[in-house]
C-alpha positions as CSV (number, residue, x, y, z in Angstrom):
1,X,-13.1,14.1,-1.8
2,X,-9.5,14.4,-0.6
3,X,-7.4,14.6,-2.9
4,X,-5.7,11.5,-2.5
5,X,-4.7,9.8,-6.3
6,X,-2.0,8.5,-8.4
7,X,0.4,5.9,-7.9
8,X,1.7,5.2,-3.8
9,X,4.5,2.6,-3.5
10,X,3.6,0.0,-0.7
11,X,7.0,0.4,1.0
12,X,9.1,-2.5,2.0
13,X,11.3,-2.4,5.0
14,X,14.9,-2.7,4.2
15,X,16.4,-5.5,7.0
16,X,19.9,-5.9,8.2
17,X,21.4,-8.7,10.6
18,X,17.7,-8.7,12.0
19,X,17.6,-4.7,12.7
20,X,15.7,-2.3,10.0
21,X,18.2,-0.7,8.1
22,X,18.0,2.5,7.9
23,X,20.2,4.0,5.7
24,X,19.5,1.1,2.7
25,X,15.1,2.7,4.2
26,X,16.4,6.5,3.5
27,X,18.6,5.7,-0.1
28,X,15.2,3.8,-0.9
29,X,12.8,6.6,-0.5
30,X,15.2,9.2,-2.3
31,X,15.5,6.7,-5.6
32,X,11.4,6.4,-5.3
33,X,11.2,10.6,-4.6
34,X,13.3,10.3,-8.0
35,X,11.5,8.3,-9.8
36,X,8.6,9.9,-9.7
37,X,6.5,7.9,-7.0
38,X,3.1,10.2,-6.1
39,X,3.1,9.3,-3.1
40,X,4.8,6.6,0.2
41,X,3.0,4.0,2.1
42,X,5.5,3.2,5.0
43,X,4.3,0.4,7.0
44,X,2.0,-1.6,5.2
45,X,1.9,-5.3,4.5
46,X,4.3,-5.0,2.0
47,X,6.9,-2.8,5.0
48,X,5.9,-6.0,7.3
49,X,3.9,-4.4,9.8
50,X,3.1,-7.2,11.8
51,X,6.8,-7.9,12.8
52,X,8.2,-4.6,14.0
53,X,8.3,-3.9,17.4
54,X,6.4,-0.4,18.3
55,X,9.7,1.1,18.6
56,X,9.9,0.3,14.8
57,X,7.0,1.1,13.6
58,X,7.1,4.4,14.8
59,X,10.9,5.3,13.5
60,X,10.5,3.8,10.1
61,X,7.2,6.2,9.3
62,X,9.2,9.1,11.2
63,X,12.4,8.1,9.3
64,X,9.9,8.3,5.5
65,X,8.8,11.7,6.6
66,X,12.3,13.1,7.6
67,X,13.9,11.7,4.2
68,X,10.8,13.2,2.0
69,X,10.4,16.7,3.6
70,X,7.2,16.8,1.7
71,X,8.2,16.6,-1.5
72,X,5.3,13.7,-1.7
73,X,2.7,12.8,0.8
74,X,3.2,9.9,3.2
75,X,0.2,7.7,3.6
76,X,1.6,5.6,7.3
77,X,0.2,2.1,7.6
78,X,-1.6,2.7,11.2
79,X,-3.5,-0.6,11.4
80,X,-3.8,-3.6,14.0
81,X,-6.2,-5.9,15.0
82,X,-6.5,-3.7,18.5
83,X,-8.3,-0.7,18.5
84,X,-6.4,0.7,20.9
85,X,-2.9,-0.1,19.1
86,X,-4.4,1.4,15.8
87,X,-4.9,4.6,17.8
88,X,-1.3,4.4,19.5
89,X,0.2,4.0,16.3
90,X,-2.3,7.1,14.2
91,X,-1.6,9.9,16.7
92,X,2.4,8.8,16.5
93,X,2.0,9.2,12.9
94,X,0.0,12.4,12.9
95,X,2.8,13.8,15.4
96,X,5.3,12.7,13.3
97,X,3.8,14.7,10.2
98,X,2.1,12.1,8.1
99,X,-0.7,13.6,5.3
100,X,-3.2,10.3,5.5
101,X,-3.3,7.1,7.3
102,X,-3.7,3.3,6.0
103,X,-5.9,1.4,8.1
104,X,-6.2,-2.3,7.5
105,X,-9.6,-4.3,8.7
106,X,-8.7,-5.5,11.8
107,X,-7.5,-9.7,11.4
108,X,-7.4,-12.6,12.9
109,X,-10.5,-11.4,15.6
110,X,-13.1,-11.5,13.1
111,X,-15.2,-8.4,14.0
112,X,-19.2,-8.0,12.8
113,X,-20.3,-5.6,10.6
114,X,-20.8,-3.0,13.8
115,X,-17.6,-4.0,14.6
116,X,-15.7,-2.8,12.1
117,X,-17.7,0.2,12.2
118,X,-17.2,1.2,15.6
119,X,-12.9,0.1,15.0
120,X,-12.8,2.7,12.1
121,X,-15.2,5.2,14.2
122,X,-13.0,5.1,17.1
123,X,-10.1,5.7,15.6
124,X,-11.4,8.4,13.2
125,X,-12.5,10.4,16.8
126,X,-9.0,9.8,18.1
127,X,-7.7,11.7,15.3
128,X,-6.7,14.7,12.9
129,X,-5.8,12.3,9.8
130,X,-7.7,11.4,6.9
131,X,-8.1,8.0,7.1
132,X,-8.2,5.5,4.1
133,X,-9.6,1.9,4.4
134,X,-7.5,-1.1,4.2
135,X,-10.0,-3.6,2.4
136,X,-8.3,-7.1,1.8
137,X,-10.0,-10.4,3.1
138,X,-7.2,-11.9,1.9
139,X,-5.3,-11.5,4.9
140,X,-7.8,-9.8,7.3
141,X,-10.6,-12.8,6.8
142,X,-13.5,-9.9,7.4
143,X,-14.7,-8.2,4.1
144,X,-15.8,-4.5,4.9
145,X,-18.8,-4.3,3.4
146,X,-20.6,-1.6,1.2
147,X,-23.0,-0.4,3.4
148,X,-20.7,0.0,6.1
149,X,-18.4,1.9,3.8
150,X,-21.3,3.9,2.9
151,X,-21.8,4.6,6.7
152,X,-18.2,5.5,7.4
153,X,-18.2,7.9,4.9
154,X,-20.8,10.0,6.7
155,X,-17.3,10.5,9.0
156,X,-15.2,13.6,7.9
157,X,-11.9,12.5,8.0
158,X,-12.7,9.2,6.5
159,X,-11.1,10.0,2.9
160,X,-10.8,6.6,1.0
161,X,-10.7,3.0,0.6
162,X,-7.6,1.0,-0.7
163,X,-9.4,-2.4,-2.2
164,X,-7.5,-5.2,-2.3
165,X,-11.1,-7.7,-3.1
166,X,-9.7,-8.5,-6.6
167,X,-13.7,-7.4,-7.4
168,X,-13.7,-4.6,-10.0
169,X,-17.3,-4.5,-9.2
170,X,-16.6,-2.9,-5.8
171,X,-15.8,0.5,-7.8
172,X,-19.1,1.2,-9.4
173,X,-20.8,0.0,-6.4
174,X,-19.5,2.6,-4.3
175,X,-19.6,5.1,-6.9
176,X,-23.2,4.3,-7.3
177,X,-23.6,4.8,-3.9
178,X,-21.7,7.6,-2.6
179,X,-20.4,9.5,-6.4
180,X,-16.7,11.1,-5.3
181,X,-16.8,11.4,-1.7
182,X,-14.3,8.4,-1.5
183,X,-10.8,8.3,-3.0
184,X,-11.0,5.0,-4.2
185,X,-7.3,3.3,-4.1
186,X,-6.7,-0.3,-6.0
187,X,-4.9,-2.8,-3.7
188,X,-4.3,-4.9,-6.6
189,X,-1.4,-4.4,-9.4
190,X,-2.6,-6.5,-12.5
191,X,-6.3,-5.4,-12.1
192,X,-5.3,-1.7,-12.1
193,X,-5.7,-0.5,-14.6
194,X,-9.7,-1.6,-15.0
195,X,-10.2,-0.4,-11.3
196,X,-9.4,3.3,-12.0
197,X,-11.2,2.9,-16.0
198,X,-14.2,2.2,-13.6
199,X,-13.7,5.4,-12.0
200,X,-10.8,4.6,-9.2
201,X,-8.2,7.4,-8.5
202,X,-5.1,5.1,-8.4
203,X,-2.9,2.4,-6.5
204,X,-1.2,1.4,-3.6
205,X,1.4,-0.7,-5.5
206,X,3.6,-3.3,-4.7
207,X,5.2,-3.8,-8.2
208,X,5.9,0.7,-7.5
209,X,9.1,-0.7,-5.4
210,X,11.1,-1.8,-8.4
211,X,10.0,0.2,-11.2
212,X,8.4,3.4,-9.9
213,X,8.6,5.4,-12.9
214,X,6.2,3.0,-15.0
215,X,3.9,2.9,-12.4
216,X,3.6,6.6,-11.7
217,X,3.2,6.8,-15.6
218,X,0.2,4.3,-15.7
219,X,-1.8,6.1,-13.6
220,X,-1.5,9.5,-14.6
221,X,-2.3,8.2,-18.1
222,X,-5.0,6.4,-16.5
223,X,-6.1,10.2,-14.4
224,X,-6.0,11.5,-18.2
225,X,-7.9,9.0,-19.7
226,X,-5.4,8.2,-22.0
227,X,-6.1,4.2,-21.1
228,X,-4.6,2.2,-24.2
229,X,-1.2,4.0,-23.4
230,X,-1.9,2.7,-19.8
231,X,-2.5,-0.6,-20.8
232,X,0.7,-0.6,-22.7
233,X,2.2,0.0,-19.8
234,X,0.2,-2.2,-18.0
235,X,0.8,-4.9,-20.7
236,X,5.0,-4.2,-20.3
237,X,4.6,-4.7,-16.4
238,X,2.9,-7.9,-16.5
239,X,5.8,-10.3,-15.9
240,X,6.6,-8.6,-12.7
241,X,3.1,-8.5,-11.1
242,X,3.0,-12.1,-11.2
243,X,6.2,-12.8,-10.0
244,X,5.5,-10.7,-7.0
245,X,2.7,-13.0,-5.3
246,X,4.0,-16.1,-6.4
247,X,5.1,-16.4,-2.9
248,X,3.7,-14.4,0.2
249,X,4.4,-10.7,-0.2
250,X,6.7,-9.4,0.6
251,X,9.4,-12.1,-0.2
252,X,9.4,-11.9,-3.8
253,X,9.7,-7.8,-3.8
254,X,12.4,-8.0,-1.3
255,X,14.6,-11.0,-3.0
256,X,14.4,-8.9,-6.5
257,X,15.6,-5.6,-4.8
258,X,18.3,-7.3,-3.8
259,X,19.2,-8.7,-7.1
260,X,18.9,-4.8,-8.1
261,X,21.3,-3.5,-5.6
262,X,18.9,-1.4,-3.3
263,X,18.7,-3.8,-0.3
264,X,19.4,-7.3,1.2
265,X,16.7,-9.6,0.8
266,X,16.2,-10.2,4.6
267,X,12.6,-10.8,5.7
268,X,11.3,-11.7,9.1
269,X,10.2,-14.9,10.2
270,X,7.3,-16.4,9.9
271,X,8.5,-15.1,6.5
272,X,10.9,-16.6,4.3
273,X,13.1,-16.1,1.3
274,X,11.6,-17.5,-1.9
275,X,12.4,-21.1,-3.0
276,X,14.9,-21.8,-5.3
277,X,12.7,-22.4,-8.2
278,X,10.8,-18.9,-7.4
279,X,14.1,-16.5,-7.2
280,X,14.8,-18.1,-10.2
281,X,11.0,-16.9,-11.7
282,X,11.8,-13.7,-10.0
283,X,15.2,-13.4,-11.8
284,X,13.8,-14.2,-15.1
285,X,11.3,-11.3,-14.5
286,X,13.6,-9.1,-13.9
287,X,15.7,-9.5,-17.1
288,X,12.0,-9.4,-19.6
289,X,11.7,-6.1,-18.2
290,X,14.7,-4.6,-18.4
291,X,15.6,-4.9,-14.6
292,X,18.9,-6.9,-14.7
């Protein structure tokens, strides 16, 4: 199994007067390098992949790499709905220097089984990567099923999944069915916790953008098996995991950074800022934990 574990913040993309702003991106990444992050997931759903231009897409992952110099690994969100885009954007980030690649299930097109398959097969021949599975029918509508994981694991470079199903089940499944040959990543914050007691290896995390240090903590109590110390933590972080989806991610995340000092709250449209009522959830949130 690559060794691929530990707590990965899904990185937002800091916005200014419409253009990515890239010195708020690069303070960002040093305060996560400093807080102990394991590891950087620049565009991702939570770095609002769909709405940067290529141009974009491809300087923000350069721009995380640059700013680490490999004091963590970068994990690049490479996905789209086009196979051929998904292959653009994975040999930009393999030039660029990126350790793994996030690859969500292609949306909106609503591939088969075979499909999804021959996406993930296609792009694993088109490059040197390990590649780890985006899994969230959430937002991609097509669940990747089992036995297709099963069958893209027979594929070298394919080194993990990131499940973002909600289904704890889904990690004793696959460990049922294909032991540690997988990294198996949670896609879910509040369910944590129980995904890596089942035997996951840690978390892309959303939450990991304001309080890194906790999160980092959690799971290498959880890699320990120290799990009622990480359910204390888990148990302390509570307040912000539900504030964070209580509008579409990642407008809540964004609008509490800003509150923090690391970032304007700009998101693109068809995004919005959080209603009135919610930045007020999200401020209240932020005080419980120690925040504001």
């Amino acid at each position: 199994m690559t060794q691929i574990y530990g707590s990965y913040t899904a990185l937002v993309t800091p916005f200014r007067q419409g253009a990515v702003d890239e010195k708020a991106l690069a303070d960002f990444i040093e305060w996560q390098i400093a807080e102990g992050s394991q590891g950087l997931v620049p565009c991702g759903t939570t770095g609002e992949s769909p709405t940067l231009s290529y141009a974009e897409h491809a300087r923000v992952i350069e721009l995380c790499i640059e700013v680490t110099r490999g004091r963590v690994p970068v994990m690049a969100g490479t996905g789209s709905n086009a196979t051929s885009e998904a292959i653009e954007f994975i040999r930009n980030a393999e030039k660029a220097g990126a350790n793994s690649a996030l690859v969500v299930a292609p949306y909106y097109n609503k591939p088969t089984q075979e499909g999804l398959y021959q996406h993930y097969k296609a792009i694993h021949d088109a490059c040197g990567l390990p590649i780890i599975i985006y899994n969230i029918p959430g937002r991609s509508v097509v669940n990747i099923s089992d036995d297709t994981l099963v069958r893209l694991a027979d594929l070298p470079r394919i080194a993990g999944v990131k499940d973002a199903t909600g289904d704890l089940s889904r990690v004793s499944t696959l460990r049922h069915r294909l032991g540690d040959r997988l990294a198996l990543l949670s896609g879910e914050d509040i369910t944590a916790v129980g995904f890596n007691a089942q035997g996951g290896h840690g978390c892309i995390s959303v939450t990991a953008n304001l309080m890194p240090r906790a999160c980092a903590l959690q799971y290498t109590l959880c890699r320990e098996g120290r799990f009622p110390e990480a359910l204390q933590v888990q148990d302390s972080l509570v307040p912000l995991h539900n504030v964070m989806f209580i509008e579409t991610n990642p407008s809540p995340v964004k609008f509490a950074l800003s509150l923090m000092g690391k970032m304007e709250a700009d998101v693109r449209l068809p995004l919005v800022l959080p209603s009135v009522e919610s930045q007020r959830l999200i401020r209240a949130a932020l005080e419980m934990t120690g925040l504001l």
